[in-house]
C-alpha positions, 0 to 999 in steps of 0.5 A, a space after each residue: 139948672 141941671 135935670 136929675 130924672 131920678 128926681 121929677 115925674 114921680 121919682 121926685 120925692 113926697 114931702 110927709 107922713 100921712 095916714 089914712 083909713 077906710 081907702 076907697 076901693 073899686 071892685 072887691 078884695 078877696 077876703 083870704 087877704 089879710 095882711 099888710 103889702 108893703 113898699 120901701 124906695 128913697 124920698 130925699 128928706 132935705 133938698 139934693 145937688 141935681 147933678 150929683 144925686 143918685 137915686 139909691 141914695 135918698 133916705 129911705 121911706 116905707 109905705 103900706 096899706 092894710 088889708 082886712 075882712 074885704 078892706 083897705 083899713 089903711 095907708 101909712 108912709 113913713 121915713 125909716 128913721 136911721 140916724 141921718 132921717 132922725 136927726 132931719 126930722 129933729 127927733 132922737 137916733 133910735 136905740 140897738 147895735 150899730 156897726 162902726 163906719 157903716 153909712 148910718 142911713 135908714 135903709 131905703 131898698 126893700 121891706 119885708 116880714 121873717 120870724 116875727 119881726 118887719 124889716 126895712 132892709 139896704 144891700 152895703 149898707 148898716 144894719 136892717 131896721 125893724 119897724 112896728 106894724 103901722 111902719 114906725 121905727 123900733 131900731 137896728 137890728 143885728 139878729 141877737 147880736 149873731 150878724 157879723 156885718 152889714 146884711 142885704 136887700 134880698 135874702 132868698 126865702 127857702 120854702 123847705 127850711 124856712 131860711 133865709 139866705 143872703 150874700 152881703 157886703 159891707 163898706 169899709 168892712 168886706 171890701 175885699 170879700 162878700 158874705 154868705 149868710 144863713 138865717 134860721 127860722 129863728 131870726 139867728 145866724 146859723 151860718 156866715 162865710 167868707 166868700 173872696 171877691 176882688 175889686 168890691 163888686 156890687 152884690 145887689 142879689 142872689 140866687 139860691 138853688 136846692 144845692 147852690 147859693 149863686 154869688 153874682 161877682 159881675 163888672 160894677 165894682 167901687 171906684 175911688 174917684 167917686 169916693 172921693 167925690 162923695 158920690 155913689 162909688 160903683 162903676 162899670 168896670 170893663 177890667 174886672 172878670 164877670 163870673 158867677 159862683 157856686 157855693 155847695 149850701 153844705 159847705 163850711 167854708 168857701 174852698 168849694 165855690 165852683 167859679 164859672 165864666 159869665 157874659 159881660 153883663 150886670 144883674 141886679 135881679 134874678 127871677 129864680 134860680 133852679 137845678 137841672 137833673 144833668 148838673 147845671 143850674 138855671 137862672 133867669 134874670 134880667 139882664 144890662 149889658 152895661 150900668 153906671 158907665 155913662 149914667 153915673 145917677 141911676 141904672 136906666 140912662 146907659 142900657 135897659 134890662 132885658 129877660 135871659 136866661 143864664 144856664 151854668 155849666 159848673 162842669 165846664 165852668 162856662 154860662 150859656 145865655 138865652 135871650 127870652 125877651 128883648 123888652 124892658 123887664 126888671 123887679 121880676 117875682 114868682 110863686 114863693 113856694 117855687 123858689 129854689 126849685 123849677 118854676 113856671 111863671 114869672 112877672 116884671 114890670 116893664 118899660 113905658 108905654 102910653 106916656 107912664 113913666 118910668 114903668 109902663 106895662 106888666 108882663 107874665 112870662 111862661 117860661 115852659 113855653 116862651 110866651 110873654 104875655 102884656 098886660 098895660 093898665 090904661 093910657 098914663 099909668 105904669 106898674 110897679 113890682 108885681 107880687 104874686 100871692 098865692 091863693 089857699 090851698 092852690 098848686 098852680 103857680 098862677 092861681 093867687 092875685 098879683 098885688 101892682 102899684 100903678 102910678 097914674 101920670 095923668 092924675 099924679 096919683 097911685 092906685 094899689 091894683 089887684 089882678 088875677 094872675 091866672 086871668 092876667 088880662 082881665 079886668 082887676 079884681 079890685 083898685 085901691 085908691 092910695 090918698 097920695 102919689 107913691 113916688 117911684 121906688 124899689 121892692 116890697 113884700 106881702 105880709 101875711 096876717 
């Protein structure tokens, strides 16, 4: 029998819907907390081909705890009920526009809260889903009939507008261009260009500057043979440029993209992305120096991501990279009141240690001064995405709570950690015992009451 990584340990997918209420904690839970942290991943609902199961392809599940008054009120897990979760589970398709040929899934890669509403969202894929409060289902979404395609799973907030703005890319539709679009703070597209692109890269995130939005167009592009295989179509492509673009926030069209030479690398996550005074952009990113060449199941079996630096030269068109550190780093996040601006500090989950699995030890990067600093969480337990939340009031980009899931391999359970960030080493602030193991997933968002 073949072994698929992406399904054993806790990758290997949980097999229901529970709710529990009045979580044990250990520690106390700031009171300023009040709101929901949220995570999305994949959790196959029937059973998958081990040698050809790919771990961005399982449907999509949806976990939160509730947080109030100093409590965990409670956990919820649920299924994103796109058509194939809802025909699985045997219920009815949920109601709202749908797009034509789009992979009619539930969206399985991030969740997150804009202008009143919860969205489970997917890069490439159909429309967002909106979900209620508690993480049940409501239905597609296509933002009052104003989204022209597909969306993605990382639009980048912009604090000074109160925007939201993503690149997006929507098989068959934009198979050879991708999309920026802009969000208003009202739910509605206010903008949307076509950005041309050869080869259908994957376009897994952005960046977003106070004068730029950043198209990453880097060499994993879709691969025919895969399609028809009916397998996860991207691929590393050696033959295909790497570049990363920069389109002018004021512009109406894509004529003004500066198109400027990049290293032969893949990204799926930028840190934060800022301008210089001198005309350059910066991004920090975490970096793979190949993906999907050899490991055609998930992004960890060809090369691990490491902390660069990117600095852009739209002047010269060329992009300077810096090594930070050579460690293990993705999921990164910042302070949200810092995007598009110059930031500090930034945190990622890392590599395996002490026997944790596929996450290990969380890292808090100066960037001001270099300094990496390790947090590990215990013999056998990894963290995974670090979300910061900043305290009321506060300036510091480190004075708020970094919000861990920790995964405890010894126990095969999970906690949801909260650490002080300024006291990044010290003892947690709280632990939040979950009633269940969360399997390993993708991205998730704070919530604010």
């Amino acid at each position: 029998m073949t072994t698929n990584p992406y399904l054993t340990g806790n990758c290997a997918p949980v097999p229901d819907e529970i709710t529990a209420t009045d979580l044990p904690v250990t520690g106390t839970i700031p009171a300023e907390l009040e709101g929901r942290w949220l995570r999305n991943g994949p959790n196959p609902i029937e059973e998958v081909d081990p040698a050809t199961h790919h771990w961005f392809i399982g449907n999509a599940m949806v976990h939160g705890v509730r947080l109030r008054g100093g409590r965990a009120e409670w956990y919820r897990n649920r299924w994103v009920r796109g058509a194939a979760e809802a025909e699985a589970l045997g219920e009815p398709v949920p109601d709202g526009p749908r797009l034509p040929d789009a992979p009619d899934v539930g969206p399985n890669t991030s969740v997150g809260g804009f202008a009143g509403k919860t969205w489970a969202m997917v890069e490439a894929g159909g429309l967002p889903m909106t979900l209620t409060d508690e993480l049940d289902t409501i239905g597609y979404d296509d933002f009052g009939g104003t989204l022209p395609h597909g969306f993605t799973a990382h639009p980048k907030y912009d604090p000074a507008t109160g925007e939201l703005h993503a690149v997006c890319y929507t098989w068959p539709d934009l198979v050879d261009h991708a999309e920026y679009v802009v969000v208003g703070p009202d739910g509605r597209v206010s903008k949307a260009i076509d950005v041309p692109v050869p080869d259908m890269p994957m376009i897994h995130d952005m960046s977003l500057t106070s004068t730029y939005a950043v198209v990453y167009d880097l060499p994993v592009t879709v691969d025919l043979d895969l399609v028809v295989q009916e397998r996860f179509p991207f691929k590393w492509n050696p033959d295909h440029a790497s570049r990363v673009g920069l389109l002018p926030r004021t512009s109406t069209t894509a004529d003004d993209i500066i198109w400027c030479d990049a290293p032969m690398q893949y990204v799926f996550h930028p840190v934060n992305a800022y301008d210089t005074d001198d005309g350059r952009v910066v991004l920090d990113v975490c970096s793979y120096d190949s993906l999907f060449e050899h490991d055609l199941n998930g992004p960890f079996g060809d090369a691990l991501p490491t902390l660069d630096r990117w600095t852009v030269d739209p002047a010269a068109r060329v992009t300077k990279t810096e090594r930070i550190d050579d460690r293990f780093h993705e999921f990164p996040r910042h302070d949200p009141r810092v995007g598009t601006t110059r930031h500090r500090y930034g945190y990622t989950a890392g590599g395996p240690v002490d026997g944790s699995d596929l996450f290990g030890a969380t890292y808090k990067t100066d960037f001001d001064t270099g300094q990496v600093t390790e947090r590990r969480h215990g013999p056998g337990r990894g963290g995974a995405e670090p979300i910061f939340v900043p305290r009321d009031g506060s300036t510091a980009e480190d004075d708020g709570w970094l919000l861990v899931l920790v995964h405890d391999a010894n126990a095969d359970r999970s906690d949801l950690a909260i650490i002080d960030a300024a006291d990044f080493e010290g003892a947690e602030v709280a632990r939040i015992e979950l009633p269940r193991r969360v399997p390993h997933g993708f991205h998730g968002n704070w919530v604010q009451d």
